[in-house]
C-alpha positions in Angstrom: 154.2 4.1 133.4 154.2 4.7 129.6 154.7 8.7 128.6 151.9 9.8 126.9 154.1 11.2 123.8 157.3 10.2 122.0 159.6 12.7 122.9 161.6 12.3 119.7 159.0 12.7 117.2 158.9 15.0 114.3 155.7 17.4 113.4 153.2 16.1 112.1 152.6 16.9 107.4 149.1 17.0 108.8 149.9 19.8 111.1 152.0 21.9 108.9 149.2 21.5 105.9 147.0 23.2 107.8 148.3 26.0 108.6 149.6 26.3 105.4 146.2 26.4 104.2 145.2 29.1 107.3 142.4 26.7 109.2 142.8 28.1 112.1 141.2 25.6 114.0 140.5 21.9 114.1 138.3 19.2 116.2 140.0 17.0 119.2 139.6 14.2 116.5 142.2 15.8 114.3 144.6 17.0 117.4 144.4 13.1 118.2 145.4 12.0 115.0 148.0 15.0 114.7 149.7 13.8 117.9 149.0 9.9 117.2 147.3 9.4 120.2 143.7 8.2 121.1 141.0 10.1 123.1 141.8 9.2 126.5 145.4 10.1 125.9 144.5 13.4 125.1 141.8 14.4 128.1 145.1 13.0 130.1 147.2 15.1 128.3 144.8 18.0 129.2 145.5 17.3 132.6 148.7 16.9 133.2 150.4 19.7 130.7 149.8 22.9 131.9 150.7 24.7 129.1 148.9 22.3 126.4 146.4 24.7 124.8 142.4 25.1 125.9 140.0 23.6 123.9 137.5 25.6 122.7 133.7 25.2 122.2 131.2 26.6 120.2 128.4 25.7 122.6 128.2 25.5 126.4 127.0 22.2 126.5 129.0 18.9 127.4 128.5 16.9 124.2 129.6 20.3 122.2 132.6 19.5 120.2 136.0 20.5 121.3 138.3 22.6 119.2 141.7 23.7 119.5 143.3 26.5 117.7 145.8 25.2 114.8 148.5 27.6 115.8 148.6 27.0 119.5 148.9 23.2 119.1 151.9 23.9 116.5 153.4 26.2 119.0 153.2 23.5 121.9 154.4 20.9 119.7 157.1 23.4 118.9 158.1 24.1 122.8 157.4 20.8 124.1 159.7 18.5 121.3 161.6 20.9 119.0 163.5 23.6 120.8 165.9 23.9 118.3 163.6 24.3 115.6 
């Protein structure tokens, strides 16, 4: 089976821009392309990392779009590939 990351990839320029420019949070579209992964990978990466931050909605409904907050997602990418950092 094929791991759903790259275990020896660096952060993302699209990552760091934003918080830069204090968004603090940004659409499952955007943590997709962040992590270069599609859709699917990312409901299955919901699933099987614990600690992978909650998405957020503004709306209780099931089409409402997903958000994650900007920092959380740099602080998992952090913990999860760059220890040293």
């Amino acid at each position: 089976m094929k791991p759903l990351l790259n275990p020896h990839r660096n952060i993302n320029p699209t990552l760091i821009k934003l918080r830069e420019e204090n968004v603090w949070r940004c659409s499952s579209s955007l943590v997709c392309e962040i992590l270069e992964i599609n859709r699917q990978q990312l409901i299955k990466l919901l699933n099987a990392f614990p600690n992978f931050p909650k998405p957020m909605r503004d709306r209780e409904t099931r089409q409402a779009v997903m958000y994650f907050d900007v920092d959380e997602i740099f602080q998992w990418c952090i913990n999860e590939f760059h220890s040293d950092f």
